[in-house]
LUMFIZA-794493 format. One record per residue: residue number from 1; residue in three letters; x, y, z of N, C-alpha, C in turn. Coordinates in steps of 0.001 Angstrom, whole numbers. Last residue first. Layout:
<atoms>
ATOM    nr   rest       n.X       n.Y       n.Z      ca.X      ca.Y      ca.Z       c.X       c.Y       c.Z
ATOM   NUM    ALA         X         Y         Z         X         Y         Z         X         Y         Z
...
</atoms>
This chain:
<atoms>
ATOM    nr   rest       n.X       n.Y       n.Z      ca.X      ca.Y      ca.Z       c.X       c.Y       c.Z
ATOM   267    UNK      -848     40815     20906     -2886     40214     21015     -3815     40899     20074
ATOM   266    UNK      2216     40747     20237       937     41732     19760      -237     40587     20022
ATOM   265    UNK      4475     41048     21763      3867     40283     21590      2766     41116     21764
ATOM   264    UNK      8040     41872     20540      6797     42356     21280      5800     41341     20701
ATOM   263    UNK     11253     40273     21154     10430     40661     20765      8373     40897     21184
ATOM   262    UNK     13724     42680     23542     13169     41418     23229     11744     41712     22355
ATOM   261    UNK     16468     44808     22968     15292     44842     23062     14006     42970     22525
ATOM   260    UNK     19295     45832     24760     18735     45213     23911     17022     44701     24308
ATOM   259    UNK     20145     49296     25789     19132     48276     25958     18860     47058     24600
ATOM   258    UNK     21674     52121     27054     21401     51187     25790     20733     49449     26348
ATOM   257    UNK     22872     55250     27545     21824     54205     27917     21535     53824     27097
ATOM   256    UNK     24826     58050     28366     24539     56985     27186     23740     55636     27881
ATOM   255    UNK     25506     60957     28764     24797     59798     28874     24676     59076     27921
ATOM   254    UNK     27498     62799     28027     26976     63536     29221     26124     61661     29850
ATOM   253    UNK     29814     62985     26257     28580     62312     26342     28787     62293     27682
ATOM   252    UNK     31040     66234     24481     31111     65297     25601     30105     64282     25670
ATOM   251    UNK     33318     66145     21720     32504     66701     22384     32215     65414     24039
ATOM   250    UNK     35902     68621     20044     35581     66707     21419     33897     67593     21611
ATOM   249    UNK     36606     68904     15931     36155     69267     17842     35634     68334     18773
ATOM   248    UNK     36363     67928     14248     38039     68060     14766     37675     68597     16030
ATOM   247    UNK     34556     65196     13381     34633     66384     13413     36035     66511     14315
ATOM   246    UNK     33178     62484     14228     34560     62730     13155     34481     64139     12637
ATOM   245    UNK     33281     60321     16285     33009     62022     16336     33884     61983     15007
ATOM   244    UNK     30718     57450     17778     31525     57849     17126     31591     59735     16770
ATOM   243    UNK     29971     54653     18521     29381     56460     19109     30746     56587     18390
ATOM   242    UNK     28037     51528     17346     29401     52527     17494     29145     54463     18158
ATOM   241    UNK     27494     48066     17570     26932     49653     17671     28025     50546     18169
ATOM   240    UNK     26943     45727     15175     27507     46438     16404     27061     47726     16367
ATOM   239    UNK     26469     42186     14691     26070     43679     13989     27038     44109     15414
ATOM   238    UNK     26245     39737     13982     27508     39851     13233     27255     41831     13637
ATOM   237    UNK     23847     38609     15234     25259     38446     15843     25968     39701     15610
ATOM   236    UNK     22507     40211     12692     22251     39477     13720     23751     39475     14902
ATOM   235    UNK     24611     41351     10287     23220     40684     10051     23439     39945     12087
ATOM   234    UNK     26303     42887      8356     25833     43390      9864     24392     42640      9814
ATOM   233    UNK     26753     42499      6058     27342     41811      6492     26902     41682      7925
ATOM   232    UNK     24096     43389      4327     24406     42068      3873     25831     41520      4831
ATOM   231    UNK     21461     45456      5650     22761     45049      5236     22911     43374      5008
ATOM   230    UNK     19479     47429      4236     19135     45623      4613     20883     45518      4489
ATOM   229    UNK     16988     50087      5922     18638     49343      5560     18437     47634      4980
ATOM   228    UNK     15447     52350      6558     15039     50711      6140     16361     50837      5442
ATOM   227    UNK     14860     54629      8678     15129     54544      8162     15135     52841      7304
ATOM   226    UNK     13662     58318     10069     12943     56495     10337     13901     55894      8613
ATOM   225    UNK     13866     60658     12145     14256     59784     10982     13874     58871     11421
ATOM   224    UNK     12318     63893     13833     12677     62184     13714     12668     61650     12364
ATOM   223    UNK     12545     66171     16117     12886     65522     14942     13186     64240     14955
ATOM   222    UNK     12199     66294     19023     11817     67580     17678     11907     66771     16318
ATOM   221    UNK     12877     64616     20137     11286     64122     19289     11023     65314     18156
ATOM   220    UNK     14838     65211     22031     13567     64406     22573     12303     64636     21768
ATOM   219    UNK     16365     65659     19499     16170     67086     20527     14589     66689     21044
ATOM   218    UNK     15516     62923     17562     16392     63906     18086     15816     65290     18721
ATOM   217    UNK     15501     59451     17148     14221     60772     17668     15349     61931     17928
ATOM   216    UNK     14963     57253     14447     15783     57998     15359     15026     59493     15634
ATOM   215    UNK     14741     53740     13778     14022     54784     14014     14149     56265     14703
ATOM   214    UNK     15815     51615     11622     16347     52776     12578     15630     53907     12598
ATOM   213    UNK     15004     48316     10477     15106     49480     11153     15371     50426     11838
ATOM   212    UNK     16456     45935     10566     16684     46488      9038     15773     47821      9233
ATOM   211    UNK     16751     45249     13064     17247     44415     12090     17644     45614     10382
ATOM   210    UNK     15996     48124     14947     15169     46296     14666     15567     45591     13131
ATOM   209    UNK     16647     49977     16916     17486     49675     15997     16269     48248     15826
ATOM   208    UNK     16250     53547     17943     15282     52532     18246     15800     51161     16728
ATOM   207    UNK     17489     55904     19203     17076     55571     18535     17214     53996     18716
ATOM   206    UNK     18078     59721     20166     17397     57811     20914     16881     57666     19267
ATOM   205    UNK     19776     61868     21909     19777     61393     20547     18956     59828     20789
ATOM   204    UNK     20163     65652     22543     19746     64378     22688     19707     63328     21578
ATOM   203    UNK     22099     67767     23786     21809     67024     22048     21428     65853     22675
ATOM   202    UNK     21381     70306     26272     22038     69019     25692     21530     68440     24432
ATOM   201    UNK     21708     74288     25643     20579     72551     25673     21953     71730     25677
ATOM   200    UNK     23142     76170     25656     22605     76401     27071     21728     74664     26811
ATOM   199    UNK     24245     76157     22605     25100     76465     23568     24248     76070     25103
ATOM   198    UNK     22536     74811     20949     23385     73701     21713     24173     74755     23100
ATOM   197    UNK     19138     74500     21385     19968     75508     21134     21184     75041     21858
ATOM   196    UNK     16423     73339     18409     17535     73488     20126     19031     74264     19898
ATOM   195    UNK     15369     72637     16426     15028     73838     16995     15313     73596     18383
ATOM   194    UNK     16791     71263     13591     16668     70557     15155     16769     72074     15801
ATOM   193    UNK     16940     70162     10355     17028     70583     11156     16728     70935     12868
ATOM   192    UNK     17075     66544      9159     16578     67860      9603     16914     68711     10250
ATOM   191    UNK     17183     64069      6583     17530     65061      7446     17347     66071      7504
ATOM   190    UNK     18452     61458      4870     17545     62657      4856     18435     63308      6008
ATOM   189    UNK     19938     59666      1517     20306     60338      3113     19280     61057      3728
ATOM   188    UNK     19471     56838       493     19298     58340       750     19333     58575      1702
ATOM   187    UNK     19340     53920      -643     20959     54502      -140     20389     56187       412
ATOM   186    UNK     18133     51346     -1954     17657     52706     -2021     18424     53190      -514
ATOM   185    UNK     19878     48359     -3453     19355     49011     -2064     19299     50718     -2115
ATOM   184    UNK     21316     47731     -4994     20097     47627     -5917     19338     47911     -4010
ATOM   183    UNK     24034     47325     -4386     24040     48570     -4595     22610     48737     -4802
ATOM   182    UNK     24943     45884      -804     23646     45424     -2224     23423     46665     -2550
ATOM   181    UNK     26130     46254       974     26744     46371        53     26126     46045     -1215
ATOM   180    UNK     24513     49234      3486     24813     47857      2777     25877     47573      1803
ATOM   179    UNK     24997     51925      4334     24262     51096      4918     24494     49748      4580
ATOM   178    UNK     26064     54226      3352     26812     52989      3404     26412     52128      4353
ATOM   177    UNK     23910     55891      3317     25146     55844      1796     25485     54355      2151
ATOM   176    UNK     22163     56894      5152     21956     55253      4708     23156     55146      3504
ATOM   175    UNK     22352     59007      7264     23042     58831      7051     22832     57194      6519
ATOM   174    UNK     20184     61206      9045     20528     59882      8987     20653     59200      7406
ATOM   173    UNK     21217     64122     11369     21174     63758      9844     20598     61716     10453
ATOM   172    UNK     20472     67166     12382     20226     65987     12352     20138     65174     11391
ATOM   171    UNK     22186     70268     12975     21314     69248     12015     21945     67993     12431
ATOM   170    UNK     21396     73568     14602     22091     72001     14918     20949     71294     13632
ATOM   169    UNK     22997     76865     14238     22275     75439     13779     22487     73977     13929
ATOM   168    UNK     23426     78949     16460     24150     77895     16103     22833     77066     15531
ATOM   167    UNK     23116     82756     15992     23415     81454     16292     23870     80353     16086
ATOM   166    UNK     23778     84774     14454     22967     85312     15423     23146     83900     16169
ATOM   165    UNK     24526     83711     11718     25224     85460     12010     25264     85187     13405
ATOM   164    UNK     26077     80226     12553     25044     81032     11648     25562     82374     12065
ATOM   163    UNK     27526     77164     12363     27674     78561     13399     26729     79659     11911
ATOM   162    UNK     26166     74016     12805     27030     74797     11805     27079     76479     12552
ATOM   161    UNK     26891     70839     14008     26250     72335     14175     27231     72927     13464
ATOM   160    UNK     25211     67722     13237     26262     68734     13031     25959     70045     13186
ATOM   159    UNK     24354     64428     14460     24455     65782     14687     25504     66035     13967
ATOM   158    UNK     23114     61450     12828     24336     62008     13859     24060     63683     13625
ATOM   157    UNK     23334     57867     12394     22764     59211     12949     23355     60106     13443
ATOM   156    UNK     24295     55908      9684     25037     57056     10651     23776     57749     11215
ATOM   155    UNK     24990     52591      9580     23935     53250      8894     24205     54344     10346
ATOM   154    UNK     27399     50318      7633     26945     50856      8474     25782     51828      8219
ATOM   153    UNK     30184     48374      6632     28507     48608      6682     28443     49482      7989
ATOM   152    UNK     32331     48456      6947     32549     48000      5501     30455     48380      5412
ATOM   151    UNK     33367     48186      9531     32735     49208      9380     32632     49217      7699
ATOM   150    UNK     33812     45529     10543     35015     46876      9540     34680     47946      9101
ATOM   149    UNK     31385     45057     11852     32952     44532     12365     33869     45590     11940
ATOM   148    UNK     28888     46370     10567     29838     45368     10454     30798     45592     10953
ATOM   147    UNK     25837     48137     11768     27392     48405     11537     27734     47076     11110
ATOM   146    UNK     23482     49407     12472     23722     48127     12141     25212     48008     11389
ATOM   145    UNK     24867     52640     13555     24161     51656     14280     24134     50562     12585
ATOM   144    UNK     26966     54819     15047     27100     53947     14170     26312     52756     14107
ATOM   143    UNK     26134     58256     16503     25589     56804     16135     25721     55839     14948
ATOM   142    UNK     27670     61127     16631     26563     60328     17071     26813     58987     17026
ATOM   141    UNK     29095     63905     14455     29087     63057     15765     28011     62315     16288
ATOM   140    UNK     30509     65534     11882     29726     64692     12351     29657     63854     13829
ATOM   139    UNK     31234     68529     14656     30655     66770     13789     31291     66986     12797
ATOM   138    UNK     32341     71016     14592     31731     70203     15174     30400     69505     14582
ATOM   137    UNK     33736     69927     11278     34104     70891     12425     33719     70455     13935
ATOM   136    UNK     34323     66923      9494     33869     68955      9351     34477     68651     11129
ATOM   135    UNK     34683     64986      7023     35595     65406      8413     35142     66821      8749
ATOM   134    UNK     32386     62313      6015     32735     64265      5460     33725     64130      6894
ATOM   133    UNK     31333     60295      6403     32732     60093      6745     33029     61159      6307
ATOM   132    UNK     28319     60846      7420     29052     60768      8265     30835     60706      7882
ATOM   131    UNK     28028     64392      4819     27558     63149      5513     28736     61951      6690
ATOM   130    UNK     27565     66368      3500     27973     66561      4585     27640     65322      5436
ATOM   129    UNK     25643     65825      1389     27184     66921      1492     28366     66359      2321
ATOM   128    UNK     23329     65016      2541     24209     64301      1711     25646     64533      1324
ATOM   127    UNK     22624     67148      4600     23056     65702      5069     23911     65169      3932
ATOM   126    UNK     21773     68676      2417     23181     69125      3396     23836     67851      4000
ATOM   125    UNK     19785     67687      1323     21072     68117       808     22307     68120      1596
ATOM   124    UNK     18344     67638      3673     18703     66629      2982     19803     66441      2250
ATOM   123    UNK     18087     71047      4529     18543     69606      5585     19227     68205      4482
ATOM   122    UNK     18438     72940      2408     17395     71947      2936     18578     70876      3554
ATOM   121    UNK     19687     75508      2598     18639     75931      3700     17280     74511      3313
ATOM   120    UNK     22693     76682      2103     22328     75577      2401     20966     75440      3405
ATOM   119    UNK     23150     79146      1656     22143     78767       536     22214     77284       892
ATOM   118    UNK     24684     80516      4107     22944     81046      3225     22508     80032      2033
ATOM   117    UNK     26402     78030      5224     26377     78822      4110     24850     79278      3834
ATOM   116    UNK     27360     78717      8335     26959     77494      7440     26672     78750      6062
ATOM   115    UNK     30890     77500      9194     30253     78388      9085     28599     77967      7890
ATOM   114    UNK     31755     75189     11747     31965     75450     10444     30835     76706     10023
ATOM   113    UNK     32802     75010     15002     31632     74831     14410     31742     75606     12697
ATOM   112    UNK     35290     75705     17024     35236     75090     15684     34231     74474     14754
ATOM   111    UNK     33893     77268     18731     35030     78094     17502     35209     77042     16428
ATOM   110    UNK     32646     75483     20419     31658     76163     19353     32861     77243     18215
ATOM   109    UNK     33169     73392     22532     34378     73953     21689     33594     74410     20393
ATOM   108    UNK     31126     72243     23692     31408     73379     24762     32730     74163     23382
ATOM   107    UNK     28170     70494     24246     29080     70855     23291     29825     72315     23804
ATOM   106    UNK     27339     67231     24945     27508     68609     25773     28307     68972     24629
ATOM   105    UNK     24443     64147     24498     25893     64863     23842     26287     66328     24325
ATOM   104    UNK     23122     61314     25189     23189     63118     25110     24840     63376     25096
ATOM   103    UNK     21358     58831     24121     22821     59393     24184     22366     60525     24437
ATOM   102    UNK     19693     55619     23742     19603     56918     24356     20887     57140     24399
ATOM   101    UNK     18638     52720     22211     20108     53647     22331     19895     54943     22535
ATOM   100    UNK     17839     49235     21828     16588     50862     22036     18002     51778     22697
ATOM    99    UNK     17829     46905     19530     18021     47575     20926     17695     49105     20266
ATOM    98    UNK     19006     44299     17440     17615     44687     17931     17750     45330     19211
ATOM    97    UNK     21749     44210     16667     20458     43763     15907     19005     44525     16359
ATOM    96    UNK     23432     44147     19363     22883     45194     18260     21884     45257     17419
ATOM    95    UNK     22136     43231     22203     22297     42729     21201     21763     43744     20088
ATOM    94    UNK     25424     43849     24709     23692     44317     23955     23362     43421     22584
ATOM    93    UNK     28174     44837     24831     26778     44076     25801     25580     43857     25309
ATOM    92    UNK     29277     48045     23561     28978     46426     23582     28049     45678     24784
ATOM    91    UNK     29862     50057     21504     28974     50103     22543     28385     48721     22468
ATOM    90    UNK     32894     51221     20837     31753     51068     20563     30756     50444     21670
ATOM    89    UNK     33855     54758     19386     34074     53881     20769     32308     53023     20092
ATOM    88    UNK     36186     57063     17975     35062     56182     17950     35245     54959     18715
ATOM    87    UNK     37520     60158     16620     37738     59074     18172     36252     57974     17524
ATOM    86    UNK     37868     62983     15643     38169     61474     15366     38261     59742     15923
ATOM    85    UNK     37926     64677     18644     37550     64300     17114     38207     63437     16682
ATOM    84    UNK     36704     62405     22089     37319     63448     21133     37471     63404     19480
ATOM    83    UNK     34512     62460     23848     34687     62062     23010     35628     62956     21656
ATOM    82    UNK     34952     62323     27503     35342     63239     26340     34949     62193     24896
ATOM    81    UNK     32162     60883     29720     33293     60936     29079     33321     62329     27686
ATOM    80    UNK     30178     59074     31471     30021     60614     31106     31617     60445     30869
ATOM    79    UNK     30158     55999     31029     29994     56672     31833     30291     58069     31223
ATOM    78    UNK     27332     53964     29651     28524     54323     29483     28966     55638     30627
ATOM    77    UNK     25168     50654     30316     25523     52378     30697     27044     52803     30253
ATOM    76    UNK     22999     48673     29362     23861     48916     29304     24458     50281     29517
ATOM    75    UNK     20430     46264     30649     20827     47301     30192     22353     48190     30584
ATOM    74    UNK     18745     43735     29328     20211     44262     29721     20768     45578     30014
ATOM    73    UNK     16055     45001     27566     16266     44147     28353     17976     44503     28811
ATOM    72    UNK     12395     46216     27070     13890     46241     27100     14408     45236     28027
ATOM    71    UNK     10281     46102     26681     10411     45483     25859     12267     45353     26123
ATOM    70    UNK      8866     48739     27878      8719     47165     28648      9486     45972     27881
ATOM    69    UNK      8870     50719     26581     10755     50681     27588     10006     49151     27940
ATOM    68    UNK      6785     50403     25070      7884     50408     24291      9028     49665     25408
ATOM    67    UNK      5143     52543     26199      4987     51055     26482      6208     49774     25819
ATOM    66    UNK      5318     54988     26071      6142     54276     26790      5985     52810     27240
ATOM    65    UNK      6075     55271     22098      4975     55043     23273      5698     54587     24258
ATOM    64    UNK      8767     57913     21144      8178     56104     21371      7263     56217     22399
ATOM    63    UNK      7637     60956     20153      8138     59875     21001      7871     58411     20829
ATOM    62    UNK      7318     63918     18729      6782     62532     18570      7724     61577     19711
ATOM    61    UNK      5830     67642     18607      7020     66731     19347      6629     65196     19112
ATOM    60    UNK      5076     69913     16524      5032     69085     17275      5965     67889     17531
ATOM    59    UNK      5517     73540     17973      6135     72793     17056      5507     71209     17387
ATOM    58    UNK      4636     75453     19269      4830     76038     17950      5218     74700     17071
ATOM    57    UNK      4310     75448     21999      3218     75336     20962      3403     75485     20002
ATOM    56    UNK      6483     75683     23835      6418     76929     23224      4793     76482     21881
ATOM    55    UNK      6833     73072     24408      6011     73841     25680      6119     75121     24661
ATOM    54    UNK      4996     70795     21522      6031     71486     22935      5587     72812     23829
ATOM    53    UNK      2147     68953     21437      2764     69892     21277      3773     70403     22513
ATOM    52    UNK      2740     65340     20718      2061     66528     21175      3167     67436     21154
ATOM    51    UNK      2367     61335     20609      2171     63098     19309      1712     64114     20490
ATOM    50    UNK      3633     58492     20528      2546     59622     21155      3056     61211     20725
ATOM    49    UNK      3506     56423     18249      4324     57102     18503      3304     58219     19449
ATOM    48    UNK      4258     52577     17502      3397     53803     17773      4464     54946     18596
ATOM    47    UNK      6890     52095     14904      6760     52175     16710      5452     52856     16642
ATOM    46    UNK      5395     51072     11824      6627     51651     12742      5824     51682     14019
ATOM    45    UNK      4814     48515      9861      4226     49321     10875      5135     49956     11644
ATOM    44    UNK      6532     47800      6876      5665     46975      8356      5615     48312      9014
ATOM    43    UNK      6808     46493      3634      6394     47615      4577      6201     47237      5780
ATOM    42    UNK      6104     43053      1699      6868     45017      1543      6236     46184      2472
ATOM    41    UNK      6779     39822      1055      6294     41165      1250      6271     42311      1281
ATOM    40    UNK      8260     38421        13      6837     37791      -286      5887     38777      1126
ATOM    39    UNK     11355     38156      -685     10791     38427       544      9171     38134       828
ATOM    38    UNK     10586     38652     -3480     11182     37496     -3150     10959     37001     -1528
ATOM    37    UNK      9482     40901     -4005      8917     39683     -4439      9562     38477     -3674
ATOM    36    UNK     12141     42344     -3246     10269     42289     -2060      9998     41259     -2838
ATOM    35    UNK     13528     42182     -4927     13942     41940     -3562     12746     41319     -2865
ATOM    34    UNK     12118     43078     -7081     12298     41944     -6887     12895     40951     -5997
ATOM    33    UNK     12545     45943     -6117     11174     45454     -6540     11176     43641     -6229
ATOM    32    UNK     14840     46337     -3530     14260     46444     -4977     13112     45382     -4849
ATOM    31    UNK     14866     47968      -490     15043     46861     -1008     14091     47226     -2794
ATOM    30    UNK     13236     49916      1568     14333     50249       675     15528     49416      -394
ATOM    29    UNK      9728     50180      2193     11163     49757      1669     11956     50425      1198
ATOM    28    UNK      8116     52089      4268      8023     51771      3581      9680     50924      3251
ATOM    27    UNK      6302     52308      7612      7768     52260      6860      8330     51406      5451
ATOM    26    UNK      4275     54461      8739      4013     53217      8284      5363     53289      6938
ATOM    25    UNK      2340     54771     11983      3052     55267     10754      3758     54127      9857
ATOM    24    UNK         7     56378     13946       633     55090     13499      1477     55247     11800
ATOM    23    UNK       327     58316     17187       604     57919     15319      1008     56957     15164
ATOM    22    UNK     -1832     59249     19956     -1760     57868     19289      -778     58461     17564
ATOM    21    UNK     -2486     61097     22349     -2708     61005     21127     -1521     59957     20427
ATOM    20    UNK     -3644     60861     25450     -2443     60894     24834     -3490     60348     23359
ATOM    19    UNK     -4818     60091     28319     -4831     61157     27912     -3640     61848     26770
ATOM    18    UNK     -5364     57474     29039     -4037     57814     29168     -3863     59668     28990
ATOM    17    UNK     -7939     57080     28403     -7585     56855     29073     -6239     57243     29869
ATOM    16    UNK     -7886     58182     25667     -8085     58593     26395     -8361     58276     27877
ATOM    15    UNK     -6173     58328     22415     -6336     57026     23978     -6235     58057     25145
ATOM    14    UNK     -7179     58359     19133     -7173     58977     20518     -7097     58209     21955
ATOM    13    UNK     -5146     57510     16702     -5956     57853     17713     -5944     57854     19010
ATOM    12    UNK     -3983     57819     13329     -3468     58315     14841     -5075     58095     15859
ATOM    11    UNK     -4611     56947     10989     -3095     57275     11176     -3124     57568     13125
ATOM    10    UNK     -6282     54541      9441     -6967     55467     10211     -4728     55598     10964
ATOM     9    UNK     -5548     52820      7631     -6825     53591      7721     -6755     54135      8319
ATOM     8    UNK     -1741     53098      6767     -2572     52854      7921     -4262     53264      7434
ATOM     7    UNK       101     55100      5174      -710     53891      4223     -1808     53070      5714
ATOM     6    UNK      1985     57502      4783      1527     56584      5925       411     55802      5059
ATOM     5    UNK      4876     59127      3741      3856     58162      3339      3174     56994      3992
ATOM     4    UNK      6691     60165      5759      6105     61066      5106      4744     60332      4531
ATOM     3    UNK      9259     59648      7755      7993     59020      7696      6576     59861      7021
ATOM     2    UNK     12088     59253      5625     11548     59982      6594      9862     59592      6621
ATOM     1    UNK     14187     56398      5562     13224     57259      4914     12436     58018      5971
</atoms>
């Protein structure tokens, strides 16, 4: 779910010591009514997030606090490779369940970017259209994160650029259809559009995985999904993490940095 309904007293403050502005935000469920009864609660506090404006001022940018990277642990590197269409590789060492997943992505084969249509002009929709097992053009491509073994579960972040008159639209999707197999689980897709420009930028992609959260930052924060899964096979152990392209065009990962993440100890 996108982080639209914050329920916190007070949503953001000021730490001036650091000289940085503070959001606290606040992740609601995606489990049924009587799920939560049962659970004998409902919502927890997302990542603080430091809030400011990009270098053009027009837009604002969110990040994980960097107090966050203290929490990491193992860390895991892939080396700069083709990822070609249809290809999917997964990303082991780590403990999926709970880890912090930086990727950048190079896109150089833009003839096969799909044309986008004038009347696809909300992100959400489009994500749902056009979601991770759709086969388009360039993309879907990104992140198979609380996954199962057979991919029977999973929850998709992932880029698609569509080719416009004058440019290229890059969307950011996250992808909950086949997050679980408990149908009485709230399944919506969101997603945004992403004010970078793939021909001369890299696609950045970090996201932040905690059991039954996926917090995902794209084009370093232009955009961010925050999502609540509860799978029923990708539980602990049993989870994995996938980079995956299922578009007919390669693209490249320029980086990939992955970290399982130990738990934080709040005073």
């Amino acid at each position: 779910m996108i982080m639209e309904n914050i329920y916190a007293s007070k949503t953001f403050f000021e730490d001036n010591s650091k000289h940085r502005r503070i959001l606290w935000g606040w992740v609601n469920e995606s489990s049924s009514v009587d799920d939560d009864i049962k659970k004998g609660w409902s919502g927890v506090q997302a990542i603080p997030r430091h809030i400011w404006l990009d270098k053009s001022k027009k837009q604002l940018v969110q990040w994980p606090i960097k107090e966050i990277e203290t929490l990491r642990l193992n860390q895991v590197n892939l080396p700069k490779q083709v990822l070609k269409g249809g290809s999917i590789l997964e990303v082991s060492g780590l403990t999926a369940a709970q880890a912090d997943v930086e990727i950048s992505f190079e896109v150089t084969e833009f003839s096969k970017a799909i044309v986008l249509n004038p009347r696809w002009t909300n992100p959400q929709v489009l994500c749902s259209k056009k979601g991770a097992s759709v086969k388009g053009g360039l993309g879907p491509f990104g992140l198979l994160v609380l996954a199962s073994k057979g991919l029977q579960e999973y929850t998709a972040v992932f880029y698609s650029i569509f080719r416009s008159k004058n440019k290229y639209v890059v969307l950011l999707c996250s992808d909950q259809s086949r997050s679980s197999l408990n149908q009485e689980n709230d399944k919506t897709t969101y997603g945004a559009f992403v004010d970078v420009d793939p021909v001369h930028e890299k696609l950045s992609l970090r996201s932040l995985i905690d059991h039954s959260i996926v917090e995902s930052f794209g084009g370093e924060g232009k955009a961010c999904i925050t999502a609540r899964v509860y799978p029923t096979l990708a539980i602990d152990a049993e989870t994995h993490i996938y980079v995956f392209n299922n578009g007919t065009g390669n693209v490249g990962i320029t980086r990939l940095s992955a970290w399982s993440m130990k738990k934080a100890q709040i005073n």
